[in-house]
C-alpha positions in Angstrom: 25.6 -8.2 13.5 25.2 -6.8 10.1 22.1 -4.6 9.4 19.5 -6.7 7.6 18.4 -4.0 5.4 21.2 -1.3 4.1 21.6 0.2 0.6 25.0 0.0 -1.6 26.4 2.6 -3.8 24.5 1.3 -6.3 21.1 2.0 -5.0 20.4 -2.0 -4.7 18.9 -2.6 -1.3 20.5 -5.6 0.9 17.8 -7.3 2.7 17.8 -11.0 4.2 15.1 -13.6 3.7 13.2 -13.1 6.9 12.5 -9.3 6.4 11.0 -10.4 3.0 9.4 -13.4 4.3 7.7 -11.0 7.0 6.6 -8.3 4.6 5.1 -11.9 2.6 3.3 -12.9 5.6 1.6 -9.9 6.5 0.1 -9.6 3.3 -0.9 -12.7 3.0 -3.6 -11.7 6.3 -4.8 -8.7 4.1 -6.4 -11.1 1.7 -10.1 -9.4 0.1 -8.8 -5.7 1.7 -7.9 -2.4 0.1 -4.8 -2.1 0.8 -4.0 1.4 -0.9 -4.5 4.5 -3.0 -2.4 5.7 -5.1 -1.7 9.6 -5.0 -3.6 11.7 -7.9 -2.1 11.5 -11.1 -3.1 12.6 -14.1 -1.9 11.5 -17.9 -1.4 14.4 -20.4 -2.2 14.8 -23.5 1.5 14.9 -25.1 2.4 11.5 -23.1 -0.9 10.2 -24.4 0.6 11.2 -27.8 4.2 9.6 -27.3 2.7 6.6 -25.9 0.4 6.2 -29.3 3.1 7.1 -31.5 5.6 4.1 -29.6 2.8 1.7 -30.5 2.3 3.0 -33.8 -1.3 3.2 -33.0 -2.0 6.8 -33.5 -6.1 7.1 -32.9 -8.1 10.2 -33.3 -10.4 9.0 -29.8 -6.8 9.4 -28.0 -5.3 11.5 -29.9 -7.0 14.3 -32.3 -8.1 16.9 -29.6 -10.5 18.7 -31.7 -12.2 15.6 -33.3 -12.1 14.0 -30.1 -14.3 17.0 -28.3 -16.5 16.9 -31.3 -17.2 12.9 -30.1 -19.7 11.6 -28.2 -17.1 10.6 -25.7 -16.1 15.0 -25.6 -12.6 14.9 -25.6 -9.2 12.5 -26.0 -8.7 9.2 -23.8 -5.5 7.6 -22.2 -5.1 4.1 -24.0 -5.9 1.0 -22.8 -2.8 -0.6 -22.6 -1.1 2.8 -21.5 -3.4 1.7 -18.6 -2.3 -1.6 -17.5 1.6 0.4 -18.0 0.8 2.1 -14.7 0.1 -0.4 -12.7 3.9 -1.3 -11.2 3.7 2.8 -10.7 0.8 2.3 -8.4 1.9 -0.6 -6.8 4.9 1.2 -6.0 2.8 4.6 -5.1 1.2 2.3 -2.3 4.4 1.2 -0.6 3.9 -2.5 -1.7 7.6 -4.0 -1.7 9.4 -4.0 -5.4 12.7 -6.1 -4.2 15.9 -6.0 -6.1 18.3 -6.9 -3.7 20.8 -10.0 -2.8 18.6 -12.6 -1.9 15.2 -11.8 -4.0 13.8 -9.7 -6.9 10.0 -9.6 -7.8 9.3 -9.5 -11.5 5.6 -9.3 -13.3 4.4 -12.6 -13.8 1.3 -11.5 -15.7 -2.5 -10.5 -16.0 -5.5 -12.9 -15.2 -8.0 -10.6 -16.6 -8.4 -7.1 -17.5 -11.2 -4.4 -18.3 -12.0 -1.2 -19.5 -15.7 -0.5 -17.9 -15.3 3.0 -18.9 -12.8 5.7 -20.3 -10.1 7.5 -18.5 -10.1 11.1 -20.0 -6.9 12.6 -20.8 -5.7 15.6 -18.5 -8.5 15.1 -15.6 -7.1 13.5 -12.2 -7.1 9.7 -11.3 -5.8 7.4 -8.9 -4.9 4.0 -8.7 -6.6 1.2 -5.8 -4.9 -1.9 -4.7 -7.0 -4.8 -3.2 -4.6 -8.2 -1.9 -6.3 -11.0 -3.5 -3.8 -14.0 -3.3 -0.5 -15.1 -1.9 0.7 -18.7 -2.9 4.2 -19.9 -2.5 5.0 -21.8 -5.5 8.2 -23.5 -3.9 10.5 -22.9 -1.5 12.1 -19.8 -4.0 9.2 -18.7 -5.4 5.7 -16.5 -4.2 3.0 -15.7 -6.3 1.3 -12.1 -4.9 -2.0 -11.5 -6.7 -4.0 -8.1 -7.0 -7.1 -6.3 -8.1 -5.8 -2.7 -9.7 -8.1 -0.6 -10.3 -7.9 3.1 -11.8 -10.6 5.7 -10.6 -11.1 9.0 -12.0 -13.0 11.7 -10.6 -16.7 12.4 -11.6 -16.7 9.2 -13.2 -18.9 6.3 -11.2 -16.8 3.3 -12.9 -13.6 2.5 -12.4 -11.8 3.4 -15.6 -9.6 0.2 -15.8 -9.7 -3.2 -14.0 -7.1 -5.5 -13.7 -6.0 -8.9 -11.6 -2.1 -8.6 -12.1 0.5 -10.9 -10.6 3.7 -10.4 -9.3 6.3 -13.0 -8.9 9.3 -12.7 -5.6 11.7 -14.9 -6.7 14.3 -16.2 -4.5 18.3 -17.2 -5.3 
């Protein structure tokens, strides 16, 4: 009997239908939980910069350290958008299943809704939080997962960054 998950050469993992239809269905009982933390991470202030300067959106709030400190905010934050970039890191942080295999891949389908309640300071720790908030099988070939992302940074009592994202696992 062949093993039903095994990795090629080519670092693509082999897995059949019911191991991800398993990993599907236990989520789908973890619906309203946390269910993960990212490890710390923090963003620094030269990746802030490349990230501005690849959106051509060079800013003096994320990018001017010394006007920046001399703000009422006190120093240079991580961009908005540069934000919502991490969350596939998180979700992969957390262990939550990225397939690119044989029989399924999951791709991102796309944000509900997102916020910015407060900032996330550039060069001080943070850490990503996962809460399940859907499953819904579209068809036979398609699941829709839905989450709650949020990024947390220490000392700050809001969550820097809200987000309901949705993945897609798409069967073939």
């Amino acid at each position: 009997m062949q093993n039903p998950s095994e990795t090629t050469g080519n670092g693509l993992v082999r897995m059949d239908r019911q191991i991800i239809d398993a990993a599907i269905e236990k989520y789908s009982k973890r619906i309203s939980e946390v269910i993960g933390v990212s490890k710390t991470f923090v963003i620094d202030q030269r990746i802030n910069d490349i990230f501005g300067a690849v959106i051509e959106n060079l800013d003096p709030m994320h990018n001017d350290v010394q006007w920046a400190r001399s703000s009422p905010i006190g120093g240079t934050i991580v961009y908005g958008y540069f934000q919502v970039c991490l969350i596939s890191m998180i979700w992969k942080d957390i262990g939550m299943p990225i397939y690119s295999s044989d029989v399924a891949y999951t791709l991102n389908y796309g944000l509900n809704k997102v916020r910015f309640p407060s900032y996330l300071r550039v060069g001080l720790p943070a850490h990503g939080k996962v809460k399940m908030l859907g499953v819904e099988r579209k068809n036979k070939d398609q699941i829709l997962w839905r989450f709650e992302v949020s990024i947390e940074q220490e000392g700050n009592p809001k969550p820097t960054m809200v987000a309901e994202a949705i993945f897609t696992i798409l069967f073939y």
